[in-house]
Every structure is written in C-alpha cells, then in structure tokens.
C-alpha positions in Angstrom: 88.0 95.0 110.7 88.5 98.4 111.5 92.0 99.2 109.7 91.0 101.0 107.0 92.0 104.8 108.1 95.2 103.3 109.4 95.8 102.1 105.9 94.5 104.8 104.3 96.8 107.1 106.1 100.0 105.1 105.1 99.2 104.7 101.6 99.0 109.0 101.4 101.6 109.1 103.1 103.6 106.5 101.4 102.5 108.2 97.9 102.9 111.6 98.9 106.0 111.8 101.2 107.8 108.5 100.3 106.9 108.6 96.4 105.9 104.6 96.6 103.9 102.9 93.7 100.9 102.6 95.5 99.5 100.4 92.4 101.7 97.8 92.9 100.7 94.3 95.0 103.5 93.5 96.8 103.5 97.1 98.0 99.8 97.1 98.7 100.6 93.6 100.5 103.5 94.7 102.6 100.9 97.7 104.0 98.0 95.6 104.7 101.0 93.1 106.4 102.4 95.9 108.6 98.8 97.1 110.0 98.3 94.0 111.1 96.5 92.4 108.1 97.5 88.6 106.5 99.8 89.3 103.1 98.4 86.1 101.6 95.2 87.1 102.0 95.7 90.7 100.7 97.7 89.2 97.8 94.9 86.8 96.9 92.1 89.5 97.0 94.7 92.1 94.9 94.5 89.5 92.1 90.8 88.3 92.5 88.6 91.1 92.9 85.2 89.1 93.8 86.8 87.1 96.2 84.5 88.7 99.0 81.7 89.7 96.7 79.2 87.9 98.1 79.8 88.7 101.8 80.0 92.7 100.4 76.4 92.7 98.6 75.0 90.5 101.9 76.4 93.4 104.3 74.8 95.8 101.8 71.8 94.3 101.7 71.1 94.2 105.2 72.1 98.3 105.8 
C-alpha cells in the first residue's frame, strides 16, 4: 500500500524521458517489481482485471 505516486512517477518518466511502452505487461510488471511490488501478482492482475474487485467495491462502500 502506499506505492502508487512512486509508480506513477516512473511510469511518466519511463514514457516521457525513456520512450518505454508503458502498455505492455512485462513492462508494467518489471515497475511494480522494482518499487517493491510482487511481479506475479502484478502479472496476474494485468491479465485479470476483477481479481481485486470485490475488496475495491467493499473499501468503496465503507468511505
């Protein structure tokens, strides 16, 4: 918890200095994996969406 303006800053970054496909999974993995963040996990919510739906609408509901 917590990482998402350190992510967000490298994937500007990445995209606007570095040129990097920011679209791409593995790239989107190996950020998440260099903040700190577990690759498989990333990967696994990349390519299913509503894997953390449910826990999303309960933190929504209770805001």
């Amino acid at each position: 918890m917590g990482k998402d303006k350190e992510l967000a800053e490298k994937l500007f970054y990445s995209y606007y200095t570095d040129a990097k496909l920011i679209s791409d999974h593995d790239t989107l993995a190996d950020f998440a994996e260099s903040i700190g963040m577990n690759r498989d996990e990333s990967m696994a919510v990349l390519y299913d969406p509503s894997k953390y739906a449910n826990e999303v609408h309960s933190d929504e509901a209770t805001q």
